[in-house]
C-alpha positions in Angstrom: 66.4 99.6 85.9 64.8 96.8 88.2 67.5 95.3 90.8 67.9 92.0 92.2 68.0 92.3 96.2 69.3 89.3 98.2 66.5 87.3 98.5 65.7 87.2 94.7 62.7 89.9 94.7 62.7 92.5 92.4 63.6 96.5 93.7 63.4 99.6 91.7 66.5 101.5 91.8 66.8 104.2 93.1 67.0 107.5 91.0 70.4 109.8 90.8 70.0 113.3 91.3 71.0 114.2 87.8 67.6 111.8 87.0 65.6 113.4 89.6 66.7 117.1 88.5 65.7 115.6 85.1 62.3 114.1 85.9 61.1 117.4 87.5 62.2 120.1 84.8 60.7 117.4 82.1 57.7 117.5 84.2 57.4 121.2 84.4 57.6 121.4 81.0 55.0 118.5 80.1 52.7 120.3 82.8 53.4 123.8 80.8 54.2 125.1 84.0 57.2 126.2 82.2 56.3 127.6 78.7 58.8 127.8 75.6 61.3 130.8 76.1 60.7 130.7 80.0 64.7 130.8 81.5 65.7 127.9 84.0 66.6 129.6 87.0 69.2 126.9 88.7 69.0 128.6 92.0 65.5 128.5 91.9 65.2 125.1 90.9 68.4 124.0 93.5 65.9 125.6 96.0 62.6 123.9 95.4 64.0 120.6 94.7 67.3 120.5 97.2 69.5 118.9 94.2 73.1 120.8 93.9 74.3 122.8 90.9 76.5 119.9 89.5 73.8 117.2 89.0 71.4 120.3 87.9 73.2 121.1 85.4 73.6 117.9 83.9 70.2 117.4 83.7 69.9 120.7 81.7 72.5 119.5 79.6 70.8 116.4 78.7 67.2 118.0 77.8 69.0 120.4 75.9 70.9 117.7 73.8 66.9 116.2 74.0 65.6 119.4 72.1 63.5 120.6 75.0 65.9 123.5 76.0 68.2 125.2 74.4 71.2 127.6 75.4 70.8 131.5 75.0 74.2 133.6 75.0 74.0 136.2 78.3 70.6 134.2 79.2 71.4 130.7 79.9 69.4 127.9 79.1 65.1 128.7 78.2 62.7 126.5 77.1 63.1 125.9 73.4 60.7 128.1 70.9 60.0 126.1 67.7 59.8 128.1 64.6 57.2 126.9 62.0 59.5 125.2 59.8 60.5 123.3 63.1 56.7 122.6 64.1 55.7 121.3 60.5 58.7 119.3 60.8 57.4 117.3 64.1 53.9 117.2 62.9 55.0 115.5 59.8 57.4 113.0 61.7 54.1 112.5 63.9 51.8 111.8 60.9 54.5 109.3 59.5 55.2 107.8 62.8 51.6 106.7 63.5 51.4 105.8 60.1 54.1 103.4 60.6 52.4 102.0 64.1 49.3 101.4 62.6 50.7 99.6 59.7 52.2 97.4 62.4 50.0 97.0 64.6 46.8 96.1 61.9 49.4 93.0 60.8 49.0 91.5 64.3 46.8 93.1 66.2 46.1 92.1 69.9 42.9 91.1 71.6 43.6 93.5 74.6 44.8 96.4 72.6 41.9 96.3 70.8 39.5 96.0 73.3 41.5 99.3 75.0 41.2 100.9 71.9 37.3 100.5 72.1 36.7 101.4 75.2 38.0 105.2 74.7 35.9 105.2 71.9 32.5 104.6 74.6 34.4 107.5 77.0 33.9 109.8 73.7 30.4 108.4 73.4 29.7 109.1 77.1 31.0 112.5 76.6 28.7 113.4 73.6 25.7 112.3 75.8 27.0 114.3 78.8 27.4 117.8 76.6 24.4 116.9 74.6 22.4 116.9 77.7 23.8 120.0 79.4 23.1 123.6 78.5 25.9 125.4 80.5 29.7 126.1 79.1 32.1 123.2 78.8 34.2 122.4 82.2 37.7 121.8 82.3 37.1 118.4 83.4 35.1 117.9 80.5 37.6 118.8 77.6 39.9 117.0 80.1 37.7 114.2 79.4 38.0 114.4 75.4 42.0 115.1 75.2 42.4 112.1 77.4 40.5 109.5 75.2 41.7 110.7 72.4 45.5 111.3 73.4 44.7 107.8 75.1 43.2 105.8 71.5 46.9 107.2 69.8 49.1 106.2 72.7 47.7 102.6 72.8 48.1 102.3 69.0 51.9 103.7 69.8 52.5 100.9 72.9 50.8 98.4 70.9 53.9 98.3 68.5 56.4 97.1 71.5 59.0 99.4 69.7 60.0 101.1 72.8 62.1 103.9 70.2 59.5 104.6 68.6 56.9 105.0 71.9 59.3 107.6 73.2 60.0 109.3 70.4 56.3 109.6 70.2 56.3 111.3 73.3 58.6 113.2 73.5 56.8 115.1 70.4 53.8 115.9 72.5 55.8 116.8 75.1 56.9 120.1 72.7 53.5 120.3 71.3 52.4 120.8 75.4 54.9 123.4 75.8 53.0 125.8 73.2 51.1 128.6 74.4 48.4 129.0 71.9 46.2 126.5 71.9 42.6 127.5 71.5 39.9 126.2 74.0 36.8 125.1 72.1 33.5 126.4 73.4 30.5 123.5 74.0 29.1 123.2 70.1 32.9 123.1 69.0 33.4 119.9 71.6 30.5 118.3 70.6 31.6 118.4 66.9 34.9 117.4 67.6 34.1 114.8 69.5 31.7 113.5 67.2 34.0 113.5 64.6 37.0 112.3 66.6 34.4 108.7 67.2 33.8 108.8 63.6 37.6 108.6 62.5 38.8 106.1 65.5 35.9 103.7 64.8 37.1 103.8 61.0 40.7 103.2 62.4 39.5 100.2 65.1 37.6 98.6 61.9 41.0 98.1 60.0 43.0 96.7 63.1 40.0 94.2 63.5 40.1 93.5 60.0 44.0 92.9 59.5 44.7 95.5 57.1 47.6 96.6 57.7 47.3 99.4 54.4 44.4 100.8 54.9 45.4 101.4 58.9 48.1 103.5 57.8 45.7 104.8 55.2 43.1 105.8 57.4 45.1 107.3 60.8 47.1 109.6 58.1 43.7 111.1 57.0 42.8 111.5 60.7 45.8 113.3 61.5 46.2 115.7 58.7 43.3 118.1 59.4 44.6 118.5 62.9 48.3 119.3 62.0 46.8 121.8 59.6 44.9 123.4 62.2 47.7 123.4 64.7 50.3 125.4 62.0 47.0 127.8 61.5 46.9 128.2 64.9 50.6 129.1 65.3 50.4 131.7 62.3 47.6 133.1 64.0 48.9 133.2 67.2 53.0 134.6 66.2 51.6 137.3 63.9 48.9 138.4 66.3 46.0 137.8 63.6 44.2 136.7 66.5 43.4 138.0 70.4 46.0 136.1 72.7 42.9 135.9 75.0 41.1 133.1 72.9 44.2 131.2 72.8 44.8 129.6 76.4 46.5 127.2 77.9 45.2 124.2 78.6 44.2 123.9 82.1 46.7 122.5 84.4 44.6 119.9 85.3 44.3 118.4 81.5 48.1 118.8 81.1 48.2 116.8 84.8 46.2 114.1 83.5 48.0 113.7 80.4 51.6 113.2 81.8 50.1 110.3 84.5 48.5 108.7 80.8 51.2 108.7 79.2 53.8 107.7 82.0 51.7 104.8 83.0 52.2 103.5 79.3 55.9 103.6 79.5 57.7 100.3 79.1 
């Protein structure tokens, strides 16, 4: 928290060890530079980051008690694997969260959240113009591009509700969704689409903040939602029973993850 130094300006406190040993597994994980059922080496991490055993292992205590690690007999603590039941679990809390944020944000909706929310709508629109145009394969600074605005429209809705609980609960969902390894990467024509349809729902979304109505807000980002959160338990069906070749389902590239965790921490309250 902010401190008070002598002559009355405000100083940002500096973090313990335990926080810093915190901070930097959370952001490994966030990254996906650590992937669920990767093992926390301690000496590894002790080494790299020059923080002792003691606050180390506080910090793995706390993410653990957070749901991002867990404790394996013989193996120590690994980045938690959710099961499906687990994963339809978060994508429902996800669906009823927003719903609960737009609801509450349509009753008394703010100039400058709304003129945020419209201005990741034109970064979509500049997108579409920008594949449309082009005739080579999609760039990772281009699907970087369309996970940012749209990760970016959701997390303003989120902020906008001043419920500081419910913000990081919201995060720290995505921050297991990040974790998973099988996330497909869309080729140019499945961007475009996506894209296209991604403007489609948000402008339907902006209209009933503008409007004040506070029903059809919830209404309308539940519909958005549910097609993804089908698709993402198809995915992981596909991807744990080996229906499909790992090699179409990457990782994001580090640079989109990157991106994401700078987005969302400059949001925090």
């Amino acid at each position: 928290m902010p401190t008070q130094t002598p002559n009355n300006t405000t100083a940002t406190a500096v973090p313990s060890l335990e926080e810093k040993a915190y901070r930097y597994l959370l952001g490994q994980i966030r990254r996906g530079e650590l992937r669920q059922g990767d093992r926390i080496s301690a000496l590894a991490v002790s080494k790299t980051t020059g923080i002792s055993r003691t606050p180390l292992t506080h910090a793995v205590r706390r993410l653990e008690a957070e749901g991002f690690l867990t404790n394996v007999p013989n193996s120590g603590s690994v980045v938690r694997e959710l099961t499906h039941q687990e994963l339809k679990d978060t994508l429902e809390l996800r669906t009823a969260l927003e719903g609960y944020a737009a609801e509450v944000f349509a009753s008394s909706p703010k100039k400058g959240y709304l003129t945020r929310l419209e201005k990741t709508i034109v970064r979509m629109n500049r997108l579409i113009n920008r594949l449309q145009k082009q005739q080579r394969n999609i760039s990772d600074e281009d699907l970087k591009e369309h996970v940012l605005a749209d990760f970016t429209f959701h997390l303003i809705v989120m902020r906008a509700t001043g419920n500081k609980i419910l913000f990081d609960q919201f995060c720290r969902m995505h921050t297991l969704m990040r974790s998973l390894q099988y996330r497909p990467v869309p080729n140019r024509d499945d961007l475009i689409v996506r894209t296209q349809e991604s403007i489609h729902h948000h402008e339907r979304i902006l209209s009933t903040f503008i409007d004040g109505n506070a029903n059809k807000a919830r209404q309308n980002i539940t519909e958005h939602l549910k097609p993804t959160m089908e698709q993402v338990l198809l995915d992981f069906e596909h991807y744990t029973s080996h229906k499909v070749d790992h090699l179409t389902m990457q990782r994001w590239p580090a640079s989109v993850a990157e991106a994401l965790l700078d987005i969302e921490s400059s949001f925090h309250f």
